[in-house]
C-alpha angles and dihedrals in degrees: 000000000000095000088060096043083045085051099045092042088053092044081052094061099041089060103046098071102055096051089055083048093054097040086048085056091048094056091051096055097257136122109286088201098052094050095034080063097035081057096047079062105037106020110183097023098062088050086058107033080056091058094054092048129100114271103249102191095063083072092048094057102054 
């Protein structure tokens, strides 16, 4: 029982980072899916790398 609740905790997590990854793309004015894919890979870095770039919905919106 405590190695499910350990697995599905962890798969939690994993998870996790790239959604905030994909809704912070989205903001930005960026594919969701494509980040969302890019922060299954490299989880922590594409977070970061999408906050350094340049904000893409600002342009969208002129």
């Amino acid at each position: 029982m405590g190695a499910v609740i350990f697995f599905s905790l962890g798969l939690l997590f994993l998870l996790s980072i790239p959604i905030i990854t994909a809704r912070l793309a989205n903001r930005f004015g960026r594919d969701p899916k494509i980040w969302f894919l890019i922060g299954l890979l490299l989880p922590v870095i594409a977070t970061f790398l999408l906050l350094f770039l340049p904000d893409l919905s600002e342009k969208e919106e002129k």
